[in-house]
PyMOL Python script that loads the backbone (N, CA, C, O; Angstrom):
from pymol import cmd

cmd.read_pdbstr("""\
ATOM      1  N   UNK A   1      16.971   0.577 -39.481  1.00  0.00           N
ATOM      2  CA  UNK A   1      16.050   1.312 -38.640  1.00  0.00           C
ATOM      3  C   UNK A   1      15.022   1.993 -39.538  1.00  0.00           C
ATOM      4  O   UNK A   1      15.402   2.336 -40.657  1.00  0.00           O
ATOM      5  N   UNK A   2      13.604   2.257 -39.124  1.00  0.00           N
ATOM      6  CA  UNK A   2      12.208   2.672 -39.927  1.00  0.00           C
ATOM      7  C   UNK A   2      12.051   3.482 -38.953  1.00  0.00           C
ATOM      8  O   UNK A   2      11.986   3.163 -37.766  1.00  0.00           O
ATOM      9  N   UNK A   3      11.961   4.908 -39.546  1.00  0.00           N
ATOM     10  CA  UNK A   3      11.387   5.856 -38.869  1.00  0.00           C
ATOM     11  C   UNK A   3      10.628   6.378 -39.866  1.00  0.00           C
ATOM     12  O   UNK A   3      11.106   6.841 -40.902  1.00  0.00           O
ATOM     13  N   UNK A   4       9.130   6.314 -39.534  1.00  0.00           N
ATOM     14  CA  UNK A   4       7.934   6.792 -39.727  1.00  0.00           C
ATOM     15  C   UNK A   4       8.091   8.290 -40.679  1.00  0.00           C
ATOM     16  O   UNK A   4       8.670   9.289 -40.251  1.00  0.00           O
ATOM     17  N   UNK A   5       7.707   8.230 -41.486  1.00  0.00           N
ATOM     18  CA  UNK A   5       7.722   9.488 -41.726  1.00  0.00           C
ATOM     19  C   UNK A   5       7.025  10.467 -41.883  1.00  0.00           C
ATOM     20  O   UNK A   5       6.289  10.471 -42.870  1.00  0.00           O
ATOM     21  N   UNK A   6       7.016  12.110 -40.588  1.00  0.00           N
ATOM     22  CA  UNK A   6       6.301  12.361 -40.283  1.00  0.00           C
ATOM     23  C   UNK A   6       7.149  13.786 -40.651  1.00  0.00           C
ATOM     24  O   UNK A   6       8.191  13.838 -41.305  1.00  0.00           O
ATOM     25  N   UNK A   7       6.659  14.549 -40.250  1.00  0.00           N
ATOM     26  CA  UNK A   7       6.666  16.505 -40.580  1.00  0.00           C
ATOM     27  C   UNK A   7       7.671  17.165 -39.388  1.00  0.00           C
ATOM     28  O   UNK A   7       8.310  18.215 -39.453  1.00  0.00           O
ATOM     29  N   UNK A   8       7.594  16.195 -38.284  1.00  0.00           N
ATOM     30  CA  UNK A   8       7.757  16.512 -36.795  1.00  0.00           C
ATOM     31  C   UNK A   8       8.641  15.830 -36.449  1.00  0.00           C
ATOM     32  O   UNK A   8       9.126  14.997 -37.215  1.00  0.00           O
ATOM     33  N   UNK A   9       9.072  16.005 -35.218  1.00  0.00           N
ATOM     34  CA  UNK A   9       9.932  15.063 -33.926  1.00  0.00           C
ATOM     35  C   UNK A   9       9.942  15.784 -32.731  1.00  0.00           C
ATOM     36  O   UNK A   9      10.012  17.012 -32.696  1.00  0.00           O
ATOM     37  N   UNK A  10       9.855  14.872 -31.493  1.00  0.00           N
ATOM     38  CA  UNK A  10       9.927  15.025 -30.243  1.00  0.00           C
ATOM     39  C   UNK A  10      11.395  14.168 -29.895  1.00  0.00           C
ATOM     40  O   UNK A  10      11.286  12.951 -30.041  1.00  0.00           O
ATOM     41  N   UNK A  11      12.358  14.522 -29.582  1.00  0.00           N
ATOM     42  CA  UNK A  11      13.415  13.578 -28.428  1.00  0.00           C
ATOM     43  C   UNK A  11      13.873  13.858 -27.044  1.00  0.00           C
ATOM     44  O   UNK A  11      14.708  14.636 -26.582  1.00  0.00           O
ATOM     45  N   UNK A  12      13.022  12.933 -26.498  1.00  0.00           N
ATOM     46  CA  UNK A  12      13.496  13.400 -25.000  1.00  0.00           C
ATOM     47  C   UNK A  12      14.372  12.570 -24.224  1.00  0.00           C
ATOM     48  O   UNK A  12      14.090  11.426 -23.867  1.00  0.00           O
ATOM     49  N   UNK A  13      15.657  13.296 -23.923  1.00  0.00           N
ATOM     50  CA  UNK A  13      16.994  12.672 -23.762  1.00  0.00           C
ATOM     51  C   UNK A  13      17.161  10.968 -24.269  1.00  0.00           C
ATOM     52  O   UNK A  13      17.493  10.117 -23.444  1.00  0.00           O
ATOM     53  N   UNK A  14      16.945  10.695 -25.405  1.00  0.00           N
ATOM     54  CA  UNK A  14      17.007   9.443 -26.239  1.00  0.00           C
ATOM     55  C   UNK A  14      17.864   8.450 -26.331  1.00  0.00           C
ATOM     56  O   UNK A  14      17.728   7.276 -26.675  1.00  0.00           O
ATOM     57  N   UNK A  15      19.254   9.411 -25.788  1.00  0.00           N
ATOM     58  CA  UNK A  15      20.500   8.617 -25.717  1.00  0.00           C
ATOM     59  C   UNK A  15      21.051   8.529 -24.527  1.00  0.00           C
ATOM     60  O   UNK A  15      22.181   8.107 -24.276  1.00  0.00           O
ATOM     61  N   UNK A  16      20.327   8.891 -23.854  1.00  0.00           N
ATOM     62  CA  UNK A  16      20.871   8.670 -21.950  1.00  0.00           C
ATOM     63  C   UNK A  16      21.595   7.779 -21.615  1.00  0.00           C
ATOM     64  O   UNK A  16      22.681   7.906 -21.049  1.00  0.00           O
ATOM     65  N   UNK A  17      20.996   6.664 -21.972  1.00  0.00           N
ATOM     66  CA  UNK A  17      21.546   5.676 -21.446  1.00  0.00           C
ATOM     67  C   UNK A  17      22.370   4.340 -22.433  1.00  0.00           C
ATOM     68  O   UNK A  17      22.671   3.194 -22.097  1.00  0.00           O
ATOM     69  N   UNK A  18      22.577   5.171 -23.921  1.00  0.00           N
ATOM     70  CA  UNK A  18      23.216   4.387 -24.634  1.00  0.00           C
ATOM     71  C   UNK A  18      24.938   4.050 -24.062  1.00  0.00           C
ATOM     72  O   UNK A  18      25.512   4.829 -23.301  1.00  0.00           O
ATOM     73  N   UNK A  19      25.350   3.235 -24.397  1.00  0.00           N
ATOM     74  CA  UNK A  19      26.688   3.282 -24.482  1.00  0.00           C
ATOM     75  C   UNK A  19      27.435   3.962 -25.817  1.00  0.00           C
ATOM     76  O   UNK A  19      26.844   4.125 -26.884  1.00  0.00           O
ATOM     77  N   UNK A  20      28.801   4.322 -25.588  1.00  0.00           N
ATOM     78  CA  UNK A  20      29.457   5.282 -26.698  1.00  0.00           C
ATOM     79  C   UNK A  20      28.936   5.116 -27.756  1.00  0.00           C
ATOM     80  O   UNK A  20      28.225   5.933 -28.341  1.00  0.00           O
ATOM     81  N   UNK A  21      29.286   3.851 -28.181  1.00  0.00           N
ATOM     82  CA  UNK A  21      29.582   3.214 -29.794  1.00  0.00           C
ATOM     83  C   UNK A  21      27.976   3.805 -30.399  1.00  0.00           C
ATOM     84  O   UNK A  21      27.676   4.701 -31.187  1.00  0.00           O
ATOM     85  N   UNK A  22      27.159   2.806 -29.590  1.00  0.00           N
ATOM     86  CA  UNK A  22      25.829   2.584 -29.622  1.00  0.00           C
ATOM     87  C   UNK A  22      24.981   4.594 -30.049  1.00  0.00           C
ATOM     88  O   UNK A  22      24.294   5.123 -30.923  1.00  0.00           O
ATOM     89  N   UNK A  23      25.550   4.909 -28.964  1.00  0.00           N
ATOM     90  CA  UNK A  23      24.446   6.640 -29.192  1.00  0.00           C
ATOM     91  C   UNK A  23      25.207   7.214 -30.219  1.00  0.00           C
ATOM     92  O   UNK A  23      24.480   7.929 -30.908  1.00  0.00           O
ATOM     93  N   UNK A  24      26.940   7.190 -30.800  1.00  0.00           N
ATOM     94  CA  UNK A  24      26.971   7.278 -31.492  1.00  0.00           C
ATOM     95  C   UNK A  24      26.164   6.934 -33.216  1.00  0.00           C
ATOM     96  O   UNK A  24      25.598   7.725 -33.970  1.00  0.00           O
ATOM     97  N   UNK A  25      26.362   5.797 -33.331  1.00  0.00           N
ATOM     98  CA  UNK A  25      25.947   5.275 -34.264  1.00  0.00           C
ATOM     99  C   UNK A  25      23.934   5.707 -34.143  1.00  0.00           C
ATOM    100  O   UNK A  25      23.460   5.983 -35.245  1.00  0.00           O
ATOM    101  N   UNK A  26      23.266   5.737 -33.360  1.00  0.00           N
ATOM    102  CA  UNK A  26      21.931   6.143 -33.022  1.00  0.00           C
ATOM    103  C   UNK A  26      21.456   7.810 -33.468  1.00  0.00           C
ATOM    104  O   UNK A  26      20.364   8.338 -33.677  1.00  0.00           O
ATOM    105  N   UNK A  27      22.957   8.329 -33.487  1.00  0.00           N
ATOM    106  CA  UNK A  27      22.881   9.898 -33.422  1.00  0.00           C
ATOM    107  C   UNK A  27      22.901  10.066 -34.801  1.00  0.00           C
ATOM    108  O   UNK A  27      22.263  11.017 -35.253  1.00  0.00           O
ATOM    109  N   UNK A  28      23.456   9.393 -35.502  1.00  0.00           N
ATOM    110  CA  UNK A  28      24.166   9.867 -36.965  1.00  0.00           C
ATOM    111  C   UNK A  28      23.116   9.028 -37.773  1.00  0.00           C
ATOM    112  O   UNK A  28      23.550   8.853 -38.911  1.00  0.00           O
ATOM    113  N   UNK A  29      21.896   8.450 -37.590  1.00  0.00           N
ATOM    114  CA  UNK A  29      21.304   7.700 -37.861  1.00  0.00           C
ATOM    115  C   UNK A  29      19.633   9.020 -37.687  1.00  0.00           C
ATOM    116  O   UNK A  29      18.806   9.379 -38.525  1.00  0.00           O
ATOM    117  N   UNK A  30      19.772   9.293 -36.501  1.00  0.00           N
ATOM    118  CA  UNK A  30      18.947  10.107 -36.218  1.00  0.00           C
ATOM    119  C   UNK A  30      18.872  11.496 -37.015  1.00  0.00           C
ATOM    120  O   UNK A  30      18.027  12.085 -37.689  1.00  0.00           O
ATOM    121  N   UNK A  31      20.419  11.754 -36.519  1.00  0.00           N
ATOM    122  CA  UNK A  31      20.231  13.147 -37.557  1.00  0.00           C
ATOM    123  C   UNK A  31      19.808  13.052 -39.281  1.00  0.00           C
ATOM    124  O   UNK A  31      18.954  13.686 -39.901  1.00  0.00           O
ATOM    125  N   UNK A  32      20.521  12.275 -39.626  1.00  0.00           N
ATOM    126  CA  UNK A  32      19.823  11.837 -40.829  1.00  0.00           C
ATOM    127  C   UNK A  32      18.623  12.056 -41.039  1.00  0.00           C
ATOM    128  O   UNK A  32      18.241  12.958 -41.785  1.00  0.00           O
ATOM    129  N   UNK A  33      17.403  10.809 -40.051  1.00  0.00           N
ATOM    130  CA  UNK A  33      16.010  10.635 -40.302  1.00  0.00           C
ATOM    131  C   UNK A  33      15.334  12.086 -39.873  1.00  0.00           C
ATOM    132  O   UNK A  33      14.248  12.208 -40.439  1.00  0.00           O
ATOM    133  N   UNK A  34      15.725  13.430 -38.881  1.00  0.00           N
ATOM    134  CA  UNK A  34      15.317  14.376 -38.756  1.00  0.00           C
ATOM    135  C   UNK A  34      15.478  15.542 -39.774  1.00  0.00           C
ATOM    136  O   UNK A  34      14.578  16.371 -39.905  1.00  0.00           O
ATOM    137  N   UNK A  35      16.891  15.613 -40.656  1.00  0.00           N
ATOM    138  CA  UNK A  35      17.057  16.643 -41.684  1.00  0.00           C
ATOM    139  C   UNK A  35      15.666  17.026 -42.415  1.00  0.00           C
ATOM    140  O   UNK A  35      15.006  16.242 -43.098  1.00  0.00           O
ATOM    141  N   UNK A  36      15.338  18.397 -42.143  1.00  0.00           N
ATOM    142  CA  UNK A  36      14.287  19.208 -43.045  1.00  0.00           C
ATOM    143  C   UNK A  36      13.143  19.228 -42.387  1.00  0.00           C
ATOM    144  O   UNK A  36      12.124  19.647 -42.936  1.00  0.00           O
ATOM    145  N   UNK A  37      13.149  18.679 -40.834  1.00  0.00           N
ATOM    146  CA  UNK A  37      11.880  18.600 -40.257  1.00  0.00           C
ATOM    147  C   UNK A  37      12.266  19.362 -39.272  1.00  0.00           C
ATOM    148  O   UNK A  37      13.450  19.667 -39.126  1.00  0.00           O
ATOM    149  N   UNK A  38      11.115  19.847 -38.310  1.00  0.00           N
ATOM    150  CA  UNK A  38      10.786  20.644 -37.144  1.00  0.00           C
ATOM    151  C   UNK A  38      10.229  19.685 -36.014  1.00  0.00           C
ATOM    152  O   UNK A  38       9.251  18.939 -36.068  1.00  0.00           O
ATOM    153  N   UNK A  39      11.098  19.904 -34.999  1.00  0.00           N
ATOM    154  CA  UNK A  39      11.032  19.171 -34.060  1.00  0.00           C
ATOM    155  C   UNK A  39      11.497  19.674 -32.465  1.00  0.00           C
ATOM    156  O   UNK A  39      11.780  20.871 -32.421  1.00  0.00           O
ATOM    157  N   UNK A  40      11.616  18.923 -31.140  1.00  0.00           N
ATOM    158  CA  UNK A  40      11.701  19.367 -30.430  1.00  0.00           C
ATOM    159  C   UNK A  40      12.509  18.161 -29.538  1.00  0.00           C
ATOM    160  O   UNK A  40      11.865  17.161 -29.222  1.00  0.00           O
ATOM    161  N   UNK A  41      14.067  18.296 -29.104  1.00  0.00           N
ATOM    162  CA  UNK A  41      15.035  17.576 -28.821  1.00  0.00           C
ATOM    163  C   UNK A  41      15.500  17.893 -27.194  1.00  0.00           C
ATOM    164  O   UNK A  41      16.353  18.724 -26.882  1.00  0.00           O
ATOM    165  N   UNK A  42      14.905  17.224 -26.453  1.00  0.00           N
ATOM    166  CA  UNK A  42      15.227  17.929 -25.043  1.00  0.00           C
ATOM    167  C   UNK A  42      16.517  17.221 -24.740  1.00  0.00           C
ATOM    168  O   UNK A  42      16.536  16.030 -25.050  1.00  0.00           O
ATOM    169  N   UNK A  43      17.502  17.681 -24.242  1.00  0.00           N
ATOM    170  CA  UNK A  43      18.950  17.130 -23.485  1.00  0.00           C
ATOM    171  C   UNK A  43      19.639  17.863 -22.759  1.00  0.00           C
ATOM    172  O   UNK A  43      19.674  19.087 -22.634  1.00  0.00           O
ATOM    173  N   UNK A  44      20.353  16.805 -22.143  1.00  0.00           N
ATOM    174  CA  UNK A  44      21.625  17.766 -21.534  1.00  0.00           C
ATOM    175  C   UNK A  44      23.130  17.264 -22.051  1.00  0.00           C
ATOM    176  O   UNK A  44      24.054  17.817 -21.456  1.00  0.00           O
ATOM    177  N   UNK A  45      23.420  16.519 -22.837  1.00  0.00           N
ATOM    178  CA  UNK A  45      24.514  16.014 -23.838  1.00  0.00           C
ATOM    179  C   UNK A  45      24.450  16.599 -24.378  1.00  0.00           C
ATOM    180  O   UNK A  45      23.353  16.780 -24.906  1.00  0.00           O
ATOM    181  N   UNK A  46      25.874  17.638 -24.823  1.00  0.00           N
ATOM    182  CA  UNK A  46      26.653  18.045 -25.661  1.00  0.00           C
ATOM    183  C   UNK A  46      26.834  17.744 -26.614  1.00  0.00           C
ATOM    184  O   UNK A  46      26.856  18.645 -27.453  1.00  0.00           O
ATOM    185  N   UNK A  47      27.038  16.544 -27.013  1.00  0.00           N
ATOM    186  CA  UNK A  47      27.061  15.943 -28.463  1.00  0.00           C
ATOM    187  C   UNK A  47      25.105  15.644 -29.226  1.00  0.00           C
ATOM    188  O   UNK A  47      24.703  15.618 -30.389  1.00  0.00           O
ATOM    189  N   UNK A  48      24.740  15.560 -28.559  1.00  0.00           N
ATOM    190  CA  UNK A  48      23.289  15.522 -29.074  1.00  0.00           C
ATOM    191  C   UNK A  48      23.036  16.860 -29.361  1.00  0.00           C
ATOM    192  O   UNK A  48      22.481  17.054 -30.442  1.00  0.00           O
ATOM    193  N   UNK A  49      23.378  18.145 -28.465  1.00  0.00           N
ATOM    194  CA  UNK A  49      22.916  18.949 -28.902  1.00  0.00           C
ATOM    195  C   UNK A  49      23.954  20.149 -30.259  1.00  0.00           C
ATOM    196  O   UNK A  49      23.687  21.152 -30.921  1.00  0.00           O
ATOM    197  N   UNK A  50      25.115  19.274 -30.069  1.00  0.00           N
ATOM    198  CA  UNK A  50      25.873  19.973 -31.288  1.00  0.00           C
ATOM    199  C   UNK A  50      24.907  18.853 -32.599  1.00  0.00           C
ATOM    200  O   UNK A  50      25.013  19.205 -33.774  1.00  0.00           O
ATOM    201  N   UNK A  51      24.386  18.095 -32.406  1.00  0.00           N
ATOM    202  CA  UNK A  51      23.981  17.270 -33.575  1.00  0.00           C
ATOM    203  C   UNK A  51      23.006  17.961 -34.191  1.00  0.00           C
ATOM    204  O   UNK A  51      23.008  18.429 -35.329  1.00  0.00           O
ATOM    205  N   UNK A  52      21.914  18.003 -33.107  1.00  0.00           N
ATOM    206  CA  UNK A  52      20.588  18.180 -33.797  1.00  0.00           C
ATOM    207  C   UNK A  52      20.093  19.834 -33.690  1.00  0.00           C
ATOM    208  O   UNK A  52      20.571  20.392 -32.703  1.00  0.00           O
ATOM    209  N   UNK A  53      19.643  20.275 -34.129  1.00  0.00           N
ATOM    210  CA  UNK A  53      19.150  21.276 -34.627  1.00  0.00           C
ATOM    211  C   UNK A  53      19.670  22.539 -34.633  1.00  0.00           C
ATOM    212  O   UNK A  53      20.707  22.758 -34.007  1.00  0.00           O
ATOM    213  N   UNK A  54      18.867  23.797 -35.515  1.00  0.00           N
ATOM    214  CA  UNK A  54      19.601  25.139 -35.078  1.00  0.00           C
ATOM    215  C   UNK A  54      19.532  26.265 -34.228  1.00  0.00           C
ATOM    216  O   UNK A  54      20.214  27.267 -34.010  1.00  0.00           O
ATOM    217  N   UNK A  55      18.267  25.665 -33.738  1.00  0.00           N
ATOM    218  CA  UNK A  55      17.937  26.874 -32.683  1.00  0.00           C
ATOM    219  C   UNK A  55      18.042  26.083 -31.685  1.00  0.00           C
ATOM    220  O   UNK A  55      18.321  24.885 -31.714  1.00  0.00           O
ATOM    221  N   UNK A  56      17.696  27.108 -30.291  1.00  0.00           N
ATOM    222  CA  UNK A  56      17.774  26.617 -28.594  1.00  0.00           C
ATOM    223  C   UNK A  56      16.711  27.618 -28.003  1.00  0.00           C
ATOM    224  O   UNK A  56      16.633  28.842 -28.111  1.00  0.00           O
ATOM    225  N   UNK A  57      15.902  26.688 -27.332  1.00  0.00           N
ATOM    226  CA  UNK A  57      14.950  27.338 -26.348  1.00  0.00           C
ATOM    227  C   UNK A  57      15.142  27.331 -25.051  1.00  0.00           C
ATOM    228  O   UNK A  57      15.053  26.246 -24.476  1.00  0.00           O
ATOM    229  N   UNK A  58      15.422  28.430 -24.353  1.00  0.00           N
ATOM    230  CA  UNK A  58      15.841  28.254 -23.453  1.00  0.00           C
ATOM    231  C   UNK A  58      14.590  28.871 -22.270  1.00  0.00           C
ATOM    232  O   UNK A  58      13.609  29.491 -22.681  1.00  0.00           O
ATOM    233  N   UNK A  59      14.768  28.645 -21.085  1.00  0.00           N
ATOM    234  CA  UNK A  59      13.852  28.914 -19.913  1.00  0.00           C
ATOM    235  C   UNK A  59      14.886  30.071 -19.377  1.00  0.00           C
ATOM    236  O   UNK A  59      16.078  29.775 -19.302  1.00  0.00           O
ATOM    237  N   UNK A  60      14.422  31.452 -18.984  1.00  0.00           N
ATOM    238  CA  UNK A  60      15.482  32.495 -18.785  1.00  0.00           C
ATOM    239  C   UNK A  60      15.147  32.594 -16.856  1.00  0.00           C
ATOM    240  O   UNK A  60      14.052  32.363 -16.342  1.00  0.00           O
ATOM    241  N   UNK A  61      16.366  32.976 -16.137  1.00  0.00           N
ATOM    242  CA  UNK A  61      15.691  33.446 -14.936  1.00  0.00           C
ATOM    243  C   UNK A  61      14.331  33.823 -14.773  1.00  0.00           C
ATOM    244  O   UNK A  61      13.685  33.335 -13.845  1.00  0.00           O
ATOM    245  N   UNK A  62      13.870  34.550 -15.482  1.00  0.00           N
ATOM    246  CA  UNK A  62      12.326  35.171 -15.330  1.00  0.00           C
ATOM    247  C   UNK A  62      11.588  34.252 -15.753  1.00  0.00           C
ATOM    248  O   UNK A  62      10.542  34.853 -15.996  1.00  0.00           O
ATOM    249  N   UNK A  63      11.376  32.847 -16.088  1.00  0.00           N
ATOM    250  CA  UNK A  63      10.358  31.927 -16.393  1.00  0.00           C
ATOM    251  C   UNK A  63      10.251  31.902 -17.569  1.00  0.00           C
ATOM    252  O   UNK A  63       9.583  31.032 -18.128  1.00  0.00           O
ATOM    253  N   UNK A  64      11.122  33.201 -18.453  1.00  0.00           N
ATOM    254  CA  UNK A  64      10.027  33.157 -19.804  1.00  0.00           C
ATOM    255  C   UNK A  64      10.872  32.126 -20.946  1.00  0.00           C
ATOM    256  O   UNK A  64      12.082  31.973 -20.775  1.00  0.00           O
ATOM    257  N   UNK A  65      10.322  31.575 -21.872  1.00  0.00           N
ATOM    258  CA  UNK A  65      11.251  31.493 -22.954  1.00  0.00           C
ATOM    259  C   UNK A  65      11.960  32.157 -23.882  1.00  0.00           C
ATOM    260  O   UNK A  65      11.485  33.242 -24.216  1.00  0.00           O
ATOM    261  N   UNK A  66      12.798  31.872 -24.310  1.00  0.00           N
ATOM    262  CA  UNK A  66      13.900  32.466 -25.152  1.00  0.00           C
ATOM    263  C   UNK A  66      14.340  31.594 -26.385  1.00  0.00           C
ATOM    264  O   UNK A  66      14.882  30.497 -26.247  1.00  0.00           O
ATOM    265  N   UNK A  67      14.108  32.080 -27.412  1.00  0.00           N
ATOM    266  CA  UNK A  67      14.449  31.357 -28.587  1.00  0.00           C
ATOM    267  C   UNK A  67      15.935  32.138 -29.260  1.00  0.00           C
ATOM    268  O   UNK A  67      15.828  33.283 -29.700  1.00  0.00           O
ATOM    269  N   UNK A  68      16.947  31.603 -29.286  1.00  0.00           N
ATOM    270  CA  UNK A  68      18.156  31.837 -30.122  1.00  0.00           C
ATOM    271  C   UNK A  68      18.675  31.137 -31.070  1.00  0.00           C
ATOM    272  O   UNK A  68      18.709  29.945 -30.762  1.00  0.00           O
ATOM    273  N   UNK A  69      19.077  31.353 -32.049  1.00  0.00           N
ATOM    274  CA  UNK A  69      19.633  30.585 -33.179  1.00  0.00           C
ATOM    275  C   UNK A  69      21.081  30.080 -32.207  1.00  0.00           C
ATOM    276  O   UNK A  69      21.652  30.618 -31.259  1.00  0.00           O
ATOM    277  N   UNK A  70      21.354  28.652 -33.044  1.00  0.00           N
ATOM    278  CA  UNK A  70      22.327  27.688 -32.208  1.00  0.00           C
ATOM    279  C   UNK A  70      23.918  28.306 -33.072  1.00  0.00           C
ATOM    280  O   UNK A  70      24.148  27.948 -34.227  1.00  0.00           O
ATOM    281  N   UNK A  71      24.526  28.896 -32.591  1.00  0.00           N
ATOM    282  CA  UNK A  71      26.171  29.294 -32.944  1.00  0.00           C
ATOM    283  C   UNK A  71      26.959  27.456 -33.049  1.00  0.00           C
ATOM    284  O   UNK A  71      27.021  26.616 -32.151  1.00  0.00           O
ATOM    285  N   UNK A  72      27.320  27.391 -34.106  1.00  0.00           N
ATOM    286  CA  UNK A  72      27.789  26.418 -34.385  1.00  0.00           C
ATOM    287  C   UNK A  72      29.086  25.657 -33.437  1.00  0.00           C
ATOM    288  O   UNK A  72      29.957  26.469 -33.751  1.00  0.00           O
ATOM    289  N   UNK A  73      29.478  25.127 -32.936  1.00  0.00           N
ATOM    290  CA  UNK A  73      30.703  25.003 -31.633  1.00  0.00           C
ATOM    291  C   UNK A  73      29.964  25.142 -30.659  1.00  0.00           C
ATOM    292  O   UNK A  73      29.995  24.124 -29.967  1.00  0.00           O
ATOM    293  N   UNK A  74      29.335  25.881 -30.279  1.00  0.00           N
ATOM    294  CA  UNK A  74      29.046  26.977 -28.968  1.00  0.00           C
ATOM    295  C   UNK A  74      28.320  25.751 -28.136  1.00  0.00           C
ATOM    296  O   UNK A  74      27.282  25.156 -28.426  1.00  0.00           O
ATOM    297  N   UNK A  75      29.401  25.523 -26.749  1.00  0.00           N
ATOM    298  CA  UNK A  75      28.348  24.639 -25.840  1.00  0.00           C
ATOM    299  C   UNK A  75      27.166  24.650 -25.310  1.00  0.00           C
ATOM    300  O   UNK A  75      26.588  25.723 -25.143  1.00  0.00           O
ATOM    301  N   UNK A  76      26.606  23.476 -24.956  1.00  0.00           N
ATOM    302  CA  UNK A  76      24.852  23.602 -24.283  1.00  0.00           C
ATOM    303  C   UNK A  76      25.246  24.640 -22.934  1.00  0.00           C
ATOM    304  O   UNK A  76      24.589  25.648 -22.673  1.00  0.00           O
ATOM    305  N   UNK A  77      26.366  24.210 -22.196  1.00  0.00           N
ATOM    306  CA  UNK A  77      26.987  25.244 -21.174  1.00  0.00           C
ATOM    307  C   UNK A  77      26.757  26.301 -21.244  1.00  0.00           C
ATOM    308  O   UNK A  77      25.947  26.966 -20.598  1.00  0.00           O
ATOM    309  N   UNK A  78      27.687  26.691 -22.322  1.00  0.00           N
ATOM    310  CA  UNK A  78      27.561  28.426 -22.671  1.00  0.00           C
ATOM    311  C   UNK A  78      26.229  28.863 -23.100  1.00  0.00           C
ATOM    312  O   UNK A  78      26.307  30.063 -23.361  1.00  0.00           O
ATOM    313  N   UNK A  79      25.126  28.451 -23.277  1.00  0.00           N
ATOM    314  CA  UNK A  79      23.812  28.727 -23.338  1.00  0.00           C
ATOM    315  C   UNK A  79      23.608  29.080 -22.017  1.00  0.00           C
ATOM    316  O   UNK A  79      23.633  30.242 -21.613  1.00  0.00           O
ATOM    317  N   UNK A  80      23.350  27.825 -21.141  1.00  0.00           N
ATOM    318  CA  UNK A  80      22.754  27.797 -20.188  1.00  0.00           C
ATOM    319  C   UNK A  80      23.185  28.695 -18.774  1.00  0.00           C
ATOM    320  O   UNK A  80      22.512  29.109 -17.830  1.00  0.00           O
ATOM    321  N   UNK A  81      25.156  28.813 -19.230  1.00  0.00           N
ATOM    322  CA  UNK A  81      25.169  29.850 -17.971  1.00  0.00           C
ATOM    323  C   UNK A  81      25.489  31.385 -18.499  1.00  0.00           C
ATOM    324  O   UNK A  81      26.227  32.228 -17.989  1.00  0.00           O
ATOM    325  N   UNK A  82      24.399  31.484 -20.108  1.00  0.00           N
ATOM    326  CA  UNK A  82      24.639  33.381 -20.277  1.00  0.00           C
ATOM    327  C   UNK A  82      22.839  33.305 -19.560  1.00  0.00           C
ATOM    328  O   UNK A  82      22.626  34.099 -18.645  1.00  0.00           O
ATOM    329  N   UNK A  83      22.156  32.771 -19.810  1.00  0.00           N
ATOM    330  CA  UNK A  83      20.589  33.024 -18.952  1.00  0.00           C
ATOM    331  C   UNK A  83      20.748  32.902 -17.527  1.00  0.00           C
ATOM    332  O   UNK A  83      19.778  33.045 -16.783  1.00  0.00           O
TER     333      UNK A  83
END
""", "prot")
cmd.dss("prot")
cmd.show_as("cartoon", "prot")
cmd.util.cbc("prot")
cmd.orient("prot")
């Protein structure tokens, strides 16, 4: 796999529709080609989001955003139902 190499990344839910083996192997491939860059990884998989990055932006009841550093373990869940 050739991934471009750029400063950035966008992923928007990328592995949706992989099968196991497949988003596995896609993920560990990915995280790789993203290490040391700034980017922006939208999902709702758990394992994508324990993969990739350290922070979480979240949308709070009030519309606004919220930026938190990512607690290592800590589910996309437990993000989404302390806002």
């Amino acid at each position: 796999m050739t991934v471009k190499n750029k400063a950035f990344f966008i992923i928007d839910e990328a592995f949706v529709s992989l099968d196991f083996y497949t988003k596995e192997k896609m993920l560990a491939l990915t995280t790789e080609a993203v290490k040391g860059k700034t980017g922006i990884c939208i999902t709702h998989d758990d394992a994508v989001f324990q993969a990739l990055g350290d922070k979480v932006l979240l949308c709070n009841k009030e519309n606004k955003l919220v930026l938190k550093d990512k607690i290592k373990g800590k589910n996309l869940k437990d993000y989404l139902d302390a806002e």
